[in-house]
C-alpha positions in Angstrom: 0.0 0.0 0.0 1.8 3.4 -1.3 0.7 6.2 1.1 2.4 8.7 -0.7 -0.2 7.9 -3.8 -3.1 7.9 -1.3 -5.4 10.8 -0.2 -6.6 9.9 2.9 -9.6 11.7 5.2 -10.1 11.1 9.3 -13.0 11.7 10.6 -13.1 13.4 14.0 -9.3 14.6 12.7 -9.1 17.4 15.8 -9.6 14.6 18.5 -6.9 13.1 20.2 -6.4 10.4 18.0 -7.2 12.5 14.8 -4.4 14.6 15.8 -1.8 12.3 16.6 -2.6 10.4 13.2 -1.6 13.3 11.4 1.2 13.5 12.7 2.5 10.1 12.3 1.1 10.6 8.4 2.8 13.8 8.1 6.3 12.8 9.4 6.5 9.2 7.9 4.2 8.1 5.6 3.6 11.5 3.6 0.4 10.7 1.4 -0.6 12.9 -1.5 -3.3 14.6 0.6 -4.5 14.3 4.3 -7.9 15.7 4.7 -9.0 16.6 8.5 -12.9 16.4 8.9 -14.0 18.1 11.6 -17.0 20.1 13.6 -14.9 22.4 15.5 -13.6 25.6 13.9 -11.4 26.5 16.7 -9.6 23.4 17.0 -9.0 23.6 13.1 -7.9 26.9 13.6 -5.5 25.3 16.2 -4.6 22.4 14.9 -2.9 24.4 11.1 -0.5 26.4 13.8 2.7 25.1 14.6 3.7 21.9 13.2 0.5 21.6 10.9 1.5 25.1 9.0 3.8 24.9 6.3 4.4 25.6 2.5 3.5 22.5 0.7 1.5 21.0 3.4 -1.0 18.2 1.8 -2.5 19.0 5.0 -6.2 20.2 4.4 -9.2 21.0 6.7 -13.3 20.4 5.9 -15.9 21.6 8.6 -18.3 19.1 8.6 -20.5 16.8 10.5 -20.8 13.3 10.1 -24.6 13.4 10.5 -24.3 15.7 7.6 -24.5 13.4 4.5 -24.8 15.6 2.0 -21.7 17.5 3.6 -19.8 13.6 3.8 -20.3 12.8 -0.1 -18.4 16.3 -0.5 -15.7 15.5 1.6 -14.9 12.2 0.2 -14.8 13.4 -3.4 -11.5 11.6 -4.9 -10.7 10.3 -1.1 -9.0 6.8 -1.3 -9.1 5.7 2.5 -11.4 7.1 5.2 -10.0 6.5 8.9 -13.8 7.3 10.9 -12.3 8.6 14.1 -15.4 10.6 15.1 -17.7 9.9 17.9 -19.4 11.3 20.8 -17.9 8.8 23.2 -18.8 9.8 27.2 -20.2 7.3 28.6 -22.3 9.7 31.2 -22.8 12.1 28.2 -24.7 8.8 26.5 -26.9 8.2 29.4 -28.3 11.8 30.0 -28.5 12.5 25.8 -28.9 9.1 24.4 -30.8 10.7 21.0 -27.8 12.7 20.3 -25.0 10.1 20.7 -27.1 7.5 18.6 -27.2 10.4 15.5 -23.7 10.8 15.3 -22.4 7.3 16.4 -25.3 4.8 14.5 -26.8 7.4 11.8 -23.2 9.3 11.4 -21.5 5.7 10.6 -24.7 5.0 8.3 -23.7 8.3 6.5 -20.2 7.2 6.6 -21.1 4.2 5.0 -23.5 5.7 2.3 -20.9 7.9 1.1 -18.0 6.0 1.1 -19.9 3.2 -1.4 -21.1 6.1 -3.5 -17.9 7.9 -3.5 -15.7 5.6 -4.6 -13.6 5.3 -1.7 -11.2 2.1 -1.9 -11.1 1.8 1.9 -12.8 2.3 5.4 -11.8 1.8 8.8 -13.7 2.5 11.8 -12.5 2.7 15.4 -14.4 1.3 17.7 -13.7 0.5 22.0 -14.0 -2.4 24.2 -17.5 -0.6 25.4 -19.4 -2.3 22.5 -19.0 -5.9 23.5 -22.0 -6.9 26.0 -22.8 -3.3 25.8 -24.3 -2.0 29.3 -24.0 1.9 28.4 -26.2 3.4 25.5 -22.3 4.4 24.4 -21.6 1.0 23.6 -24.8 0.1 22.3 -24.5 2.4 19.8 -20.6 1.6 19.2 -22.3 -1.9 18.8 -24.5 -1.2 16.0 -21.9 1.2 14.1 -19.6 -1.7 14.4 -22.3 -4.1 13.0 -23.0 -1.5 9.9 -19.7 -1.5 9.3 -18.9 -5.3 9.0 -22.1 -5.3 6.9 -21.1 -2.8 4.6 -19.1 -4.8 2.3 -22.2 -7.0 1.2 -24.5 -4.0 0.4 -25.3 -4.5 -2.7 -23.7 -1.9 -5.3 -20.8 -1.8 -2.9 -18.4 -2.2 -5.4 -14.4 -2.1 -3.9 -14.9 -0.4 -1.3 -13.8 -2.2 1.8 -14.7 -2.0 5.2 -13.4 -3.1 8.7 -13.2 -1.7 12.3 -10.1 -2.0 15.2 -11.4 -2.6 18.2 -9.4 -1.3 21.6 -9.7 -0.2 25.3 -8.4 2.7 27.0 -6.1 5.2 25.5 -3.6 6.6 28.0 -3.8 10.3 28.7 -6.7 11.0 25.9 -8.6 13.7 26.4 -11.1 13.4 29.1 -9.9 10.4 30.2 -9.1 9.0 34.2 -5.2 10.1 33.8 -5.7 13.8 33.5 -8.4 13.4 36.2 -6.6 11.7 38.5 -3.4 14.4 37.6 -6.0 17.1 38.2 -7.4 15.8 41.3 -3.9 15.0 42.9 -3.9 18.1 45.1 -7.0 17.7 46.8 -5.2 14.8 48.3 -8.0 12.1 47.5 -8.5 10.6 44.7 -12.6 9.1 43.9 -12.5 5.3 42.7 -15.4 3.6 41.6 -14.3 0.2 42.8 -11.2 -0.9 44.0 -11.5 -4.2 41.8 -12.4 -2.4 38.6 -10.1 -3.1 35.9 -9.7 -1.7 32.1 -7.5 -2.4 29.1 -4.9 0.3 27.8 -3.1 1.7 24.5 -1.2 4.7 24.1 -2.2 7.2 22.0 1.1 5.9 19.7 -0.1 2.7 19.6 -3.3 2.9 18.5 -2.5 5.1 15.9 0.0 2.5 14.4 -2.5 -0.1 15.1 -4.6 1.4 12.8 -2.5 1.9 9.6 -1.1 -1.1 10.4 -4.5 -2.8 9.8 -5.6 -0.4 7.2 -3.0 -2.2 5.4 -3.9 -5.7 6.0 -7.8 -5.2 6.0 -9.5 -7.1 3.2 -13.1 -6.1 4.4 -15.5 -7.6 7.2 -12.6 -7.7 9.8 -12.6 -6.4 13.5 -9.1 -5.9 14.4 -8.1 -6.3 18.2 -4.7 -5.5 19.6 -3.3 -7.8 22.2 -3.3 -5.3 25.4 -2.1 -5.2 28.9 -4.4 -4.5 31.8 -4.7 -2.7 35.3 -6.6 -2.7 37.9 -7.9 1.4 38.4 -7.0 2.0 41.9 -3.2 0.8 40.7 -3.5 3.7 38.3 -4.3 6.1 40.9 -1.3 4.4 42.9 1.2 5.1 39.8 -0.4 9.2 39.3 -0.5 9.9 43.1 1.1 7.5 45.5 0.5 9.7 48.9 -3.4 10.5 48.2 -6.3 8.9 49.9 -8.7 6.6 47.7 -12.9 7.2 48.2 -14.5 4.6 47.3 -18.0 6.6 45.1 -19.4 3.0 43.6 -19.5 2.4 40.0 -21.4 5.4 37.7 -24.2 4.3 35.4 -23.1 3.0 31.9 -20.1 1.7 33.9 -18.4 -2.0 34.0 -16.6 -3.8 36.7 -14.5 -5.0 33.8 -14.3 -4.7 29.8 -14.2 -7.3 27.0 -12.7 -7.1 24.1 -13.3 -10.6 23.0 -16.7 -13.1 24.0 -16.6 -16.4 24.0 -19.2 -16.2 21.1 -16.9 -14.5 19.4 -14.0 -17.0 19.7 -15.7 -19.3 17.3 -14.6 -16.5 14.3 -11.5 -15.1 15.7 -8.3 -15.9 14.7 -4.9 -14.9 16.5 -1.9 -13.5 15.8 1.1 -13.0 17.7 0.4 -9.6 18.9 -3.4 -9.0 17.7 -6.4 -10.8 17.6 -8.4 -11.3 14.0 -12.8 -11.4 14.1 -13.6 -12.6 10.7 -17.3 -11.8 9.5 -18.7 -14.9 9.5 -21.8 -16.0 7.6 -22.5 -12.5 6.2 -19.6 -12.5 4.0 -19.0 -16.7 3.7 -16.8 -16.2 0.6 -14.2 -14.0 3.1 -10.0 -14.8 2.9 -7.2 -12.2 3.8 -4.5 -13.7 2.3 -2.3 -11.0 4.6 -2.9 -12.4 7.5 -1.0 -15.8 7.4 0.0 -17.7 9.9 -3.1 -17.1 11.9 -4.3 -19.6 13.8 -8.2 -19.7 15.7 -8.5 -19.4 19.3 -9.6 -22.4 21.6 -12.8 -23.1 21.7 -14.4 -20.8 24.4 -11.9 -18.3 24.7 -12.7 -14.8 26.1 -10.5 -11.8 26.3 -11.0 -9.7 29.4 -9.5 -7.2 31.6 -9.7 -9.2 34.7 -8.6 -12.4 32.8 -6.0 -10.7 30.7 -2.3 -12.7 31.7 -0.7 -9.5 30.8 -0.9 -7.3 34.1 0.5 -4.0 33.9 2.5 -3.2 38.1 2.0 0.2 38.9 6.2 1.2 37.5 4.9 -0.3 34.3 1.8 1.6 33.8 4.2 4.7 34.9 6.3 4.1 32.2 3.5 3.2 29.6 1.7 6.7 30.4 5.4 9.0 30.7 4.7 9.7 34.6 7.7 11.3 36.4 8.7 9.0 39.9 6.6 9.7 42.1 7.4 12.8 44.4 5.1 13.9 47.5 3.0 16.4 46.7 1.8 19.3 48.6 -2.0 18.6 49.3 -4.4 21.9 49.5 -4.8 23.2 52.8 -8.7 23.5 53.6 -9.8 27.1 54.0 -12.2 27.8 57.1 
């Protein structure tokens, strides 16, 4: 696969992963146009500064909203790869304003989907999270059905080339909004909330799930779901690694919320394959005629296998997950004295 020949669009491009993909596309991979797709004019405007703003730049920007189809088929005018990064992905946000996350995460993928096939575009990938296996959070549910549109995709009929898969992974390490900065944020108070000190979660670094993804942008063949093999951690270690002197309170688990995530069911074992650092979910009986001659080598699971964050062999220790997430040793640090 020639990047350099490619012009690529990313959906959600001023995100945390949107932005770090351009980067890595940018400084290595240099395709003949990089088109970031975004809602936000500010963080446009912020993103072209710096790094992003030089002469030559195949760098480009398109306001736009992915439950905006007629805005999409614009966009994806002479695109070769789409990289669907955008989603409204709080999984508190979901609960209180379910109509709103199911527009942009099932109809927005639907739109995705519809324009892609119409466009011509030779390739698709969608991200999805560990959230939409045994869903529990109207987040996940909808990640869920986008995922299932997305597998689907390649046997709609008029399809043509266009190919469609998704990578599926859990945490990402220091994203925005995410329990690192918290925790970093809350680390003067002294006391640091956990939901429950047995609650466990999958991570990826921002790095890694980037490379993940054009990694299996290059191997996809349509109708995959692509899952990285992960290390996990128990939460209340990560608040050990961030903030070693402050006091844990225990606040009970938030609604939408897991004791632990799955990446992989035991239902799902009966399709997956594995290789040595990732795990394969071929489509099954929608797509019977499916091969990826790229992935050889891979062999399936055993029967019944699951893949979760509590059963996970690989166990991040608290100087690991330090070192995964760039955390400085651990120093004391001065707690807030209460006023009054």
């Amino acid at each position: 696969m020639d990047w350099k020949q490619m012009s690529v669009l990313v959906t959600g491009g001023t995100g945390s992963f949107g932005k770090k993909f351009a980067e890595l596309m940018l400084a290595k991979l240099r395709p003949r146009r990089l088109i970031v797709f975004s809602r936000d004019e500010l963080k446009q405007f912020e993103m072209k500064r710096g790094i992003y703003e030089r002469r030559n730049s195949p760098l480009r920007f398109f306001i736009g909203d992915v439950r905006d189809r007629e805005r999409l088929y614009r966009a994806f005018r002479g695109v070769d790869v789409v990289v669907h990064a955008a989603a409204l992905k709080h999984v508190d946000t979901g609960e209180y304003n379910p109509l709103e996350v199911i527009k942009t995460n099932v109809i927005g993928a639907s739109n995705i989907i519809d324009a892609a096939v119409d466009s011509g575009v030779k390739k698709v990938i969608a991200l999805s999270t560990d959230k939409a296996v045994n869903p529990v959070n109207l987040y996940g549910a909808t990640k869920l059905c986008a995922d299932k549109l997305f597998v689907s995709a390649g046997v709609y009929a008029g399809a043509g080339d266009t190919q469609f898969s998704v990578v599926r992974y859990g945490n990402v390490v220091a994203s925005r909004g995410s329990v690192i900065p918290f925790f970093q944020e809350r680390r003067s108070t002294g006391v640091l909330p956990i939901t429950d000190p047995r609650m466990t979660r999958f991570w990826i670094t921002l790095d890694e799930a980037v490379d993940f993804v054009v990694r299996c942008s290059e191997l996809m063949q349509g109708g995959e779901i692509f899952v990285p093999k992960l290390p996990s951690m128990r939460v209340i270690d990560l608040a050990r690694a961030i903030a070693p002197e402050a006091r844990h309170e225990i606040v009970g688990i938030r609604p939408g919320e897991k004791l632990h995530e799955v990446l992989l069911t035991e239902d799902d074992s009966r399709r997956t394959l594995r290789l040595k650092d990732m795990y394969v979910v071929k489509p099954g009986e929608i797509m019977p005629d499916w091969k990826n001659r790229a992935l050889s080598g891979a062999k399936p699971v055993p029967e019944g296998f699951s893949y979760s964050s509590d059963n996970n062999e690989w166990q991040l220790t608290v100087p690991e997950l330090r070192k995964m997430a760039g955390l400085e040793e651990p120093t004391l640090y001065p707690v807030q004295a209460k006023v009054g």
